[in-house]
BALOBA-1460 file (C-alpha; in Angstrom, 3 decimals):
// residues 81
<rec num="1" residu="x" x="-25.123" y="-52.031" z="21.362"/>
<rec num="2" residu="x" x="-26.280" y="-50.113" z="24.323"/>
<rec num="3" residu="x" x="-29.030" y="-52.464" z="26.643"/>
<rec num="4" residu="x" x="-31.404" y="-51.188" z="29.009"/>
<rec num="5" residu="x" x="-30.864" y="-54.452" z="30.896"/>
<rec num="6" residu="x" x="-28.368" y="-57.372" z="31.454"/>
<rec num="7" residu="x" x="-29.357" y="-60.749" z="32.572"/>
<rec num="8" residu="x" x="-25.959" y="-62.653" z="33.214"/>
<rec num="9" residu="x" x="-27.158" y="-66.515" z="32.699"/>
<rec num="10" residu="x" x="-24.101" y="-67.621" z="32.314"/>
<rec num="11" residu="x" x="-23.877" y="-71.192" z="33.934"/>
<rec num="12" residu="x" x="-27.460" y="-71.209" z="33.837"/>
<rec num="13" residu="x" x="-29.443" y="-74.013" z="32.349"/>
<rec num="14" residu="x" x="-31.745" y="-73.458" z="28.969"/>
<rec num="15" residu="x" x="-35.055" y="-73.399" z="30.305"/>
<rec num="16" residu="x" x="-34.009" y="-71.148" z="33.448"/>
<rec num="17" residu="x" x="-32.321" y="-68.496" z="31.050"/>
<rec num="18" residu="x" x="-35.525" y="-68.397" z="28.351"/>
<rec num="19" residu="x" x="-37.927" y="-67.971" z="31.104"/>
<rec num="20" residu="x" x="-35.897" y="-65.538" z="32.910"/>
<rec num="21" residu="x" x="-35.390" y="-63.420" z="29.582"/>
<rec num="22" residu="x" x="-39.041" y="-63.753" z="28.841"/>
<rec num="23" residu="x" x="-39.758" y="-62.467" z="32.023"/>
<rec num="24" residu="x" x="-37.692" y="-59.393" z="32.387"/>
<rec num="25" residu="x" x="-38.686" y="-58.684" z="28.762"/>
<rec num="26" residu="x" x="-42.500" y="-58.686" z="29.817"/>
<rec num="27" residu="x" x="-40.886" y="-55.596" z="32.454"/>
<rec num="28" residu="x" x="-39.720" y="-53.665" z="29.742"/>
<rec num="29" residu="x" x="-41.218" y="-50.777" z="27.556"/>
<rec num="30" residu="x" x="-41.756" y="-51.356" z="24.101"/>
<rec num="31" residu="x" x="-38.799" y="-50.790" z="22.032"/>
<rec num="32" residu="x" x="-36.022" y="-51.068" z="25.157"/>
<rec num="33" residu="x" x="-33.348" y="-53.718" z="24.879"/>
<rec num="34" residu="x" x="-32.485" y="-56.510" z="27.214"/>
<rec num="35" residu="x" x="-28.944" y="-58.247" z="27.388"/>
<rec num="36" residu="x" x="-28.542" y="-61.788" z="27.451"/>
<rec num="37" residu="x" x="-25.275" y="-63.463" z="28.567"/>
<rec num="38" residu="x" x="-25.221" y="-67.022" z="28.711"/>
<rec num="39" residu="x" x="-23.377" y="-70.497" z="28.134"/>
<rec num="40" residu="x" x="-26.104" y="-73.145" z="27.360"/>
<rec num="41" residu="x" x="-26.078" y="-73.456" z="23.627"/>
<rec num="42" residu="x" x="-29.463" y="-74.670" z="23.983"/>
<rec num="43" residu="x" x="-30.822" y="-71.205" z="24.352"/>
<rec num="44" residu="x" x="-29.457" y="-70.297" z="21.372"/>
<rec num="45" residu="x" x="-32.049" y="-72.796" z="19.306"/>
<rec num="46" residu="x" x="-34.776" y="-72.414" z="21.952"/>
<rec num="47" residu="x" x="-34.951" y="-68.403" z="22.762"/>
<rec num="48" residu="x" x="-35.225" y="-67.409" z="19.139"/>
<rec num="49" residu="x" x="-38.406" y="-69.721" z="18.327"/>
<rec num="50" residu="x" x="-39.579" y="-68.281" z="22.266"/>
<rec num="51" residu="x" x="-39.361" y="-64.550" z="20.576"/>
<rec num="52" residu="x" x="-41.326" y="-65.638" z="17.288"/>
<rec num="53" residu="x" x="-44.098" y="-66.252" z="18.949"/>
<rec num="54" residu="x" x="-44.316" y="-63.481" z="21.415"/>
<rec num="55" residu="x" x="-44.117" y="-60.544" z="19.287"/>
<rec num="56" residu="x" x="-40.453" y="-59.815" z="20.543"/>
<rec num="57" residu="x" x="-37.495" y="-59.518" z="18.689"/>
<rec num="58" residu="x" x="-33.993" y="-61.273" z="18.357"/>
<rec num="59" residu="x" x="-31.865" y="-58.301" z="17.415"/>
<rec num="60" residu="x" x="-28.195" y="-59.930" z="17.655"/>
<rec num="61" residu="x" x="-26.121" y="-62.637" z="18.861"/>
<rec num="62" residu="x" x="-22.728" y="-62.063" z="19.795"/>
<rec num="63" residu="x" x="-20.749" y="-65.362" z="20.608"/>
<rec num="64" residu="x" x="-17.502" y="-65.466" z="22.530"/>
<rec num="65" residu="x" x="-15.207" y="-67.776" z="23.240"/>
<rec num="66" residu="x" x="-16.818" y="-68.708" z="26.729"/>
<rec num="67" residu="x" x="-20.542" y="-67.118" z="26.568"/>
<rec num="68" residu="x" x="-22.388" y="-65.980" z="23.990"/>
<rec num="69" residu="x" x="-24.829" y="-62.260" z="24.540"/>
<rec num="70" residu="x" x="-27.883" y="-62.469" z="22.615"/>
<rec num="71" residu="x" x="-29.524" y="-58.656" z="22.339"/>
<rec num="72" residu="x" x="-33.120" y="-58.702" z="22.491"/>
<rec num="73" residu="x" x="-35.975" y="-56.177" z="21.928"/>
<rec num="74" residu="x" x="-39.415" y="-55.987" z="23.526"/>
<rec num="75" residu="x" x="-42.060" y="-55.645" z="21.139"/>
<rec num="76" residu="x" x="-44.918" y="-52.872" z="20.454"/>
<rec num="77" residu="x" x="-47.767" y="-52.619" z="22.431"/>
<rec num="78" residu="x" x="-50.251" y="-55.365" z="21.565"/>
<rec num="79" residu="x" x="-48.189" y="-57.693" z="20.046"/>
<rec num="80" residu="x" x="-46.593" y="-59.035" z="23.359"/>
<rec num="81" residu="x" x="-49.357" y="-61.995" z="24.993"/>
């Protein structure tokens, strides 16, 4: 899957990588793709529920032996707070 951007989190704590993916979403055009690498298995539970509410979308997670990529896409116009 092709992304439009990449935010390496790896090493990162949960609530640094959800808000930092939330932001850089908010950046992005409907419909483009932002990647997510990380290694706090926390944002795995957290940045799904995060998505549900704001309109966006969780389109794949990808987990690797050492860091996992979540693929995420920003939502339509009007549906993003």
């Amino acid at each position: 899957m092709k992304a439009d951007k990449i935010l390496d989190a790896r090493g990162c704590s949960c609530p640094w990588c959800c808000l930092k993916a939330m932001s850089m979403l908010k950046l992005l055009k409907p419909g483009q793709i932002i990647e997510v690498l990380g290694t706090d298995p926390l944002t795995l539970k957290d940045l799904p529920h995060i998505l549900e509410q704001s309109g966006d979308q969780l389109i794949e997670i990808d987990k690797q032996p050492e860091f996992f990529k979540m693929f995420l896409r920003r939502g339509r116009d009007g549906e993003n707070a």
